[in-house]
C-alpha positions in Angstrom: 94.8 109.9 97.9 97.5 112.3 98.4 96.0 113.9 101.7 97.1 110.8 103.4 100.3 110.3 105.3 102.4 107.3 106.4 102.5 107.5 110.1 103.9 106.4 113.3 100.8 104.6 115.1 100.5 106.8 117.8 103.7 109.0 117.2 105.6 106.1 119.5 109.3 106.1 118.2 110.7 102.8 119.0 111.1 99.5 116.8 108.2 97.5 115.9 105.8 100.1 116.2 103.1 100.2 113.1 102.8 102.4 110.6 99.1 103.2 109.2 98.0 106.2 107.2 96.6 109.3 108.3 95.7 112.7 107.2 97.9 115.4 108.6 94.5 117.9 109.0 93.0 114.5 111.2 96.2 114.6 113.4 98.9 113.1 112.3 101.8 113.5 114.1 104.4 111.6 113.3 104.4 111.8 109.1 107.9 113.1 108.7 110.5 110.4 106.4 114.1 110.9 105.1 114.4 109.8 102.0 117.8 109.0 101.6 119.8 106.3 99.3 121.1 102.6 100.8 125.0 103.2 99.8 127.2 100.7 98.4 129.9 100.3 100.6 133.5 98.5 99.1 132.3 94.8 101.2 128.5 95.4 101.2 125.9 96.5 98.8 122.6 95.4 99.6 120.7 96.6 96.7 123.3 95.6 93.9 121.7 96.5 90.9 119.1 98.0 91.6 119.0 101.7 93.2 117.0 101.5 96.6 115.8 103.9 99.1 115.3 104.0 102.8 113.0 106.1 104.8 114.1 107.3 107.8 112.0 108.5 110.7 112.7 112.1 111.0 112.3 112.2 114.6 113.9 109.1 115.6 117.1 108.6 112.7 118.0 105.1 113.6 114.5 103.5 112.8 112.9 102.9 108.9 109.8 102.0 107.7 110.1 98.5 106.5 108.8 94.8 106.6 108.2 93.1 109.9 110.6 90.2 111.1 106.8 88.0 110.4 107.0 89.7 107.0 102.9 90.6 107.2 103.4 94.5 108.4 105.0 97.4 108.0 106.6 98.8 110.9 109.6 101.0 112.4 112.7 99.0 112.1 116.5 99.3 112.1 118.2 101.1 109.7 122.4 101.0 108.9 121.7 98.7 106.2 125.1 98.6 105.1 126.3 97.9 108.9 124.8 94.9 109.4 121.3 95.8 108.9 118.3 94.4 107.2 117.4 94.5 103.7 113.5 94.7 104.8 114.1 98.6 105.1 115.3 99.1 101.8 112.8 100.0 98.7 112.8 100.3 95.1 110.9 102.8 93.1 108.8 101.1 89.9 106.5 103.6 88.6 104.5 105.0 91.5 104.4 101.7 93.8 107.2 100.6 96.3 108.7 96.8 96.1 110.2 96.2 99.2 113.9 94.7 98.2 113.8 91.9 100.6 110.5 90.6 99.2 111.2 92.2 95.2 107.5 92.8 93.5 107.5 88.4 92.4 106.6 87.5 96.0 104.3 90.2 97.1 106.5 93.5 98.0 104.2 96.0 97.1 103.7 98.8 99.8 100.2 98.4 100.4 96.7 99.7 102.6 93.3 98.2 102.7 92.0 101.2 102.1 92.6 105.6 102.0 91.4 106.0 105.5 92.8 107.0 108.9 94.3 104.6 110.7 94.7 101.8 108.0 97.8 99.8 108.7 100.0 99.5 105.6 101.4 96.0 105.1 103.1 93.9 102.3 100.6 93.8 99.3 100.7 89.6 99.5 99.5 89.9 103.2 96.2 91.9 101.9 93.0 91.2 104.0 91.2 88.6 101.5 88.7 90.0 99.1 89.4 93.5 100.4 90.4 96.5 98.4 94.3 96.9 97.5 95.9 100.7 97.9 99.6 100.4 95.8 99.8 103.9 94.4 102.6 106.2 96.1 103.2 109.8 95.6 105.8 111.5 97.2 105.6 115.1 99.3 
């Protein structure tokens, strides 16, 4: 549903912290991203081939949304992906999901939610709660 938000759980700026969706009227807080493009620097490119997105907290600009170190969450993490980052912040567009890069869309990537509710956690799709109901459609502002 688009009345929903990705949100910093509990508007805490700092690296690991979850991010779960809420609807802005319900209180979120913390909803704001950057989208910006990972560059391809002349010794790095991370995303070689394939044109991928970060999205920056707008409040704190060195932390992204992206995959847990465990790989089962999403959560604030480092960004600088071409200075010696991680890959698990950057994203590729296909259609209206989101494959995290690090994962790609073969082993599970899909940005994901149980459910359209306040305060579900997203997570990579392969990590869904078993028999529970999948959220994978993204729309943008």
């Amino acid at each position: 549903s688009s009345s929903y938000c990705a949100d910093v759980k509990d508007s805490t700026n700092k690296s690991g912290e979850p991010i779960w969706l809420y609807q802005k009227s319900a209180g979120a807080h913390d909803y704001e991203w950057l989208e910006e493009p990972v560059p391809c620097g002349d010794a790095t490119c991370i995303c070689e081939g394939d044109a991928c997105v970060e999205f920056v907290d707008a409040q704190d600009q060195s932390l992204c949304l992206g995959v847990s170190s465990s790989l089962n969450s999403i959560e604030l993490i480092g960004c600088n992906l071409t200075e010696g980052g991680t890959a698990r912040a950057a994203w590729i567009y296909s259609s209206d999901y989101l494959v995290n890069f690090f994962l790609g869309s073969a082993n599970g990537g899909y940005l994901a939610a149980n459910s359209a509710s306040n305060g579900s956690l997203l997570y990579p799709e392969y990590y869904s709660a078993p028999g529970g109901s999948v959220w994978e459609r993204w729309s943008g502002p």
